[in-house]
Each structure stands twice: as C-alpha cells, then as structure tokens.
N, C-alpha and C positions, 0 to 999 in steps of 0.2 A: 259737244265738240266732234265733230268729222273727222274719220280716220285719216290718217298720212301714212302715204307708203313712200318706200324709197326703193329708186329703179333704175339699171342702166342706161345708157344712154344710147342711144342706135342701137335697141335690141332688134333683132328678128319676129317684128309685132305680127307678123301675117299667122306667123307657125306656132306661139305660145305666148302666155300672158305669166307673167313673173311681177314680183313686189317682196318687199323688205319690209314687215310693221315694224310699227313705231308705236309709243305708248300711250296715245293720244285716240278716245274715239270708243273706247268700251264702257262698260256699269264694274269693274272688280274696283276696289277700295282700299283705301291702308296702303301699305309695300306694294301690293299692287296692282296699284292704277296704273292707267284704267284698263289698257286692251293686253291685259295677259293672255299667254296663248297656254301656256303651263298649267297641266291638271296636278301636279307631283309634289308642288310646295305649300301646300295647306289652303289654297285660295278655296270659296267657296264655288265647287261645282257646277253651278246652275249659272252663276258666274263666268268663268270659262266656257261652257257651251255657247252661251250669249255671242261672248266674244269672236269664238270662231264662228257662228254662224252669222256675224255680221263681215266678216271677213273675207267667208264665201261668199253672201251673196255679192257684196261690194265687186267683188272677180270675176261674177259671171260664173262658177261652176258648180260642177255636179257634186262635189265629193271633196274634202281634203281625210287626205290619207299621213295617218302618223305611224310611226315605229317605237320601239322601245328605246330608247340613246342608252349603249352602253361602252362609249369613249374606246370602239373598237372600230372592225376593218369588215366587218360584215356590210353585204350586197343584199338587198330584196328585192326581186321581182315582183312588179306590183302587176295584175293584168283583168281585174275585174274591181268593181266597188268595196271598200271596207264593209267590213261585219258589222255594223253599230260604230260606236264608237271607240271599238277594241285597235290596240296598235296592230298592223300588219305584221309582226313579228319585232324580233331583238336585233337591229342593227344600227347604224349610223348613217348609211344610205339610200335610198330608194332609187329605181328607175323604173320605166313604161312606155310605151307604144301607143297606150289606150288614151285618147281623146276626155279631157272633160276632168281629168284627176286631180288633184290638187296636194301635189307630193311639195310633204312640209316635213323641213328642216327645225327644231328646237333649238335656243340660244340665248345669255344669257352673258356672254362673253365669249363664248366659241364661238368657230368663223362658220357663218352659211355659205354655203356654194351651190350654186343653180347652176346646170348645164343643159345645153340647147344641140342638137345636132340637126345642121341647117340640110344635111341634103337628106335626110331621112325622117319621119316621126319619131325620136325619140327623145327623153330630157332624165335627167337625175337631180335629187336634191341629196347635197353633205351637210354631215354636222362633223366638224373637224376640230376638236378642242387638243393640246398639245401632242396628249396621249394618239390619238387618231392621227396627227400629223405626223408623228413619229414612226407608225405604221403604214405611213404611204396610203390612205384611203382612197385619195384622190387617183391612185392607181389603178385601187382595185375597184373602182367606180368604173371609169373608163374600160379599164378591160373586162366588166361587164356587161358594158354596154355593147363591146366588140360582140363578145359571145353572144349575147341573145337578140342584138338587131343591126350586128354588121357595121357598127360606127367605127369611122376613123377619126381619132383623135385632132388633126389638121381641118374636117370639115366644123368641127366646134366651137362656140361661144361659150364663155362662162361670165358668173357676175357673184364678186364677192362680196357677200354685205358687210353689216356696220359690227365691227366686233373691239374686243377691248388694244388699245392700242400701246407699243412698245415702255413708255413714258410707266405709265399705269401697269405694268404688267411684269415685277421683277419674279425670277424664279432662282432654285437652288443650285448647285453646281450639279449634283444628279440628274437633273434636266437638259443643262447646260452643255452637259457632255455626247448626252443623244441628239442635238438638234448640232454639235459638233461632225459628230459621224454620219449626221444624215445629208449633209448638202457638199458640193465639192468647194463652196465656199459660203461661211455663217455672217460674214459680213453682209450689212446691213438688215442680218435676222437677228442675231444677238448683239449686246452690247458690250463694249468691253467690259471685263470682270472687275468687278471687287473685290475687295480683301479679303471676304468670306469666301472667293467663289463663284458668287451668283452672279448674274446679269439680267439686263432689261429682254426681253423677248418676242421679238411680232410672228405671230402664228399666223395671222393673212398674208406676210410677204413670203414667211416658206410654203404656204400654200400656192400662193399663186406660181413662187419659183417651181413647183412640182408639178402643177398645171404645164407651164412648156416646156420642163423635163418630158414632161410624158407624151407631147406632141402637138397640143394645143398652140393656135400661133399667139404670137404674145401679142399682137394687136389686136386680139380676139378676145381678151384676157382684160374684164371688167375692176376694178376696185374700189368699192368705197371708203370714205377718208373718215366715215365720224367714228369715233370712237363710245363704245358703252360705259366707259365709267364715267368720262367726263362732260358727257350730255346726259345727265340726270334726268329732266326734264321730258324728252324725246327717249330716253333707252334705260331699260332694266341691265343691271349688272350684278352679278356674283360676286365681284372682291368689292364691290363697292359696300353693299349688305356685308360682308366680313367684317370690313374697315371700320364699320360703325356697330359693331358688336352685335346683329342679327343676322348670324350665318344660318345659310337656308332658307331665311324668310326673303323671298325675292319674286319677282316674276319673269316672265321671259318672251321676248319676242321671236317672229318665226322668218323664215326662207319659203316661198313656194312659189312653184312653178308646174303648169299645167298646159298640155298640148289644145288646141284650139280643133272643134270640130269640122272638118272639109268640108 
C-alpha cells in the first residue's frame, strides 16, 4: 500500500514542501501498522527506520530532523544535518533557514503545526498537545523565528493537522480551568461542563485561535478536519489505545516540513 499524506490546500509549493502521514504505506505491524513514525512505544526499530526513511525519500529530502517531545514550550534551532538518528535536543519545537531539513513534529492526538514564512526562508514544525497549548508554544515558536531570522508573524502560513477532535477528547475540570484563563473567550474550545466539571476540549481550535492572537492572518491559518481517534484506519491515537485497555501500545504519525533548495 502507498503512502498518503494529508496537506493543505494553497500552500506556498515554491518555498517548502509539508505533509501530514497517515498510517497507510510502512512494514511496523500489530498497534502499529503500518507507517509509525514513533521510536518510543516498543515498535520494533528497524521498523521505524524503514518508515521514516520511506517517508523521506517519498519528500524529496535530505534529512528529517526529530526532538525529544516533552509537552513543553522549548525552541530548537536547527542549522546544520542531525547526528545519526539522535533527536536534536529536548523540545516541542523546531525552526531553520537551512534548505533540505525535514523538521518533524510527533503525534498521536496532539496537534502538529507547520509554519511557512512566505517572504523569508524560514519554517517551524509544533507538537502542541494540551500541556503545550496551555504554555502558549505557538508563541514561543514564532517569537523565535523573529529572533533568529526576522519573521513577522502577518508574512506566515500555518497548516494544522489531523489531531484528536472535541467529541473524543473530554478532560478534567483542572484542565478545564487553564484553557478558561488562557483565551479571552473558551467558547467553541471547550464544551459546556458537566456535573463533574469536565468538558469536551479542541486543542486545534485554541491553537489556531493563538496562531492570530499572535499575528498570523486567519486566512493564512490552515486546518484539518480528521480527527485521530475516530479514523482508526488512516490515524493512530493515544486515548484510543487507553480506551481499549493498551495504554502506551500505540503508534504515531508525524508533521513535516522542509525548505526547498533555490
């Protein structure tokens, strides 16, 4: 079976090439099949290598570059090829200027986010799961990109992939209260509460609401509609694996995006 990506729609093809996988197209087996991009949840190895390196070449590039995810607000400057196959350090984000990279986001019901900045070389990939969302990363992404290659937020595209959607996705009232205080309004990110407390939660729509908080134009401002728990078939999910009592055994699909050589 041939890989499928999922992609926005009127991106900026000239300057970078971006894609969403999907689970369709690799050799991993069991939880999972087939095209895991995740080395972290017990898949075998050699497996995963496979996968990404059919991923790359399918892309055209030289290189994808991973990080450590750990559900925070850290920036990496990426500016020359990975070491082997070690992550470029501990964060949740990457950016570069360098041509040919293939900066990949991790996901599994966290939200990827790709960004493009049209009048410059530059791009970043997020991995935003609540925690990260709650930390504003998508700020500290952008104001990265300010600092080390002079992006203005208004010149950018972004494309939010396929993450787990509101329906699928209830959280505690501890949660509940942070995604309260983070937006000047939680309508349409949360859902009315329950008796407990909780409610339903879309982490891609407070993403992208913080995407033109922070200056992106909102018609710049991509979204995808599928959701990871309830397309099994096409997408690996985390609560999904809970829900059927094999928490942790899962796979995950990736974000990447990488500048095009001049």
């Amino acid at each position: 079976m041939s890989l499928t990506f999922v992609t926005a729609p009127d991106w900026p093809q000239g300057m970078s090439v971006h894609a969403f996988t999907t689970r369709p197209g690799g050799v991993s087996e069991g939880a999972y099949a087939s095209l895991n991009m995740t080395r972290s949840r017990g898949d075998d190895a050699s497996h995963v290598e496979e996968n990404r390196e059919r991923v790359r070449k399918a892309l055209g590039l030289n290189y994808l570059v991973f990080a450590a995810q750990v559900h925070g607000r850290a920036v990496v400057q990426v500016s020359g090829p990975p070491k082997g196959a070690a992550p470029v350090g501990e964060a949740d984000a990457l950016i570069t200027d360098q041509p040919g990279l293939g900066l990949v986001c991790q996901t599994a019901d966290c939200t990827p986010i790709l960004i493009q900045d049209t009048a410059r070389p530059a791009i970043a990939a997020i991995h935003s799961g609540w925690r990260g969302t709650v930390q504003n990363i998508v700020q500290a992404t952008l104001d990265a990109m300010q600092q080390a290659y002079g992006t203005q937020p208004g010149d950018c595209r972004a494309a939010i992939g396929p993450s787990i959607s509101a329906p699928h996705y209830r959280v505690g009232p501890e949660v509940v209260a942070q995604f309260e205080a983070l937006l000047p309004t939680s309508r349409g990110v949360l859902s009315p509460k329950d008796p407990e407390g909780g409610a339903h939660l879309d982490v891609a729509e407070a993403c992208r609401r913080q995407l033109v908080l922070a200056g992106v134009p909102e018609a710049a401002v991509w979204r995808s509609t599928e959701c990871t728990y309830a397309n099994e078939h096409t997408l690996f999910s985390a609560r999904r694996s809970h829900h059927r009592g094999e928490t942790g055994v899962f796979g995950g699909q990736a974000g990447i995006i990488a500048l095009k050589a001049s």
